[in-house]
C-alpha positions, -999 to +999 in steps of 0.1 A: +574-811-342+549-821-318+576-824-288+590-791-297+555-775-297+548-793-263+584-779-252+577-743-257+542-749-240+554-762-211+586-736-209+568-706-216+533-709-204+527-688-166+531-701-136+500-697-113+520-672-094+533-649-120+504-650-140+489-614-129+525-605-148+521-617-180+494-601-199+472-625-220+458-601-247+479-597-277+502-626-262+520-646-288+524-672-262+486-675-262+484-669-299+506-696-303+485-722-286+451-714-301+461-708-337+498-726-344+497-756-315+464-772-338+481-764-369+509-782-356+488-814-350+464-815-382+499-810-399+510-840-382+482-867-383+472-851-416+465-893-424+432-883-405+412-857-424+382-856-403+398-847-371+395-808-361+418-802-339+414-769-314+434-753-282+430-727-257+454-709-235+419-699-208+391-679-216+400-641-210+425-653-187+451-677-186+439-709-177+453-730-150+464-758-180+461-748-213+447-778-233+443-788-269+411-814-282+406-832-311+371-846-325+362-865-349+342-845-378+325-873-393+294-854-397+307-821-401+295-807-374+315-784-346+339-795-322+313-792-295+298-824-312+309-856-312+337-878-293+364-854-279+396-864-267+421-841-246+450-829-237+459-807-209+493-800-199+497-799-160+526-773-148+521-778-113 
């Protein structure tokens, strides 16, 4: 499921120079990676409760790589705390 997911990311997400023509609000490309793409990878190392997994398409705007994170939530405490490892996917 994880290839798939990483598929679709890497087929659908905007290119630097079309990405005045895809709008980013109400996308379901971008809804996709912040709310589906972490589902995706809790579902799949689910052996690991105490990771949080999170992802963003940009901030208002698409990004240049989207990326996905995963920390450790040892002491339940936000993903802004902690050990964080990513992943961004380069389109270039």
């Amino acid at each position: 499921m994880i290839k798939e997911a990483l598929e679709k990311l890497i087929i659908e997400f905007p290119t630097y120079d079309v990405k005045e023509v895809f709008p980013f609000q109400n996308s379901p490309l971008a809804d996709f990676i912040r709310q589906e793409l972490p589902a995706i990878f809790s579902r799949e190392f689910n052996q690991f409760p105490t990771l949080v997994w999170r992802a963003s398409p940009g901030l208002a705007q698409w990004a240049d790589a989207p990326w996905i994170a995963v920390a450790a939530d040892l002491m339940h405490q936000g993903i802004q705390s902690g050990i964080i490892w990513s992943i961004a996917v380069g389109l270039l």
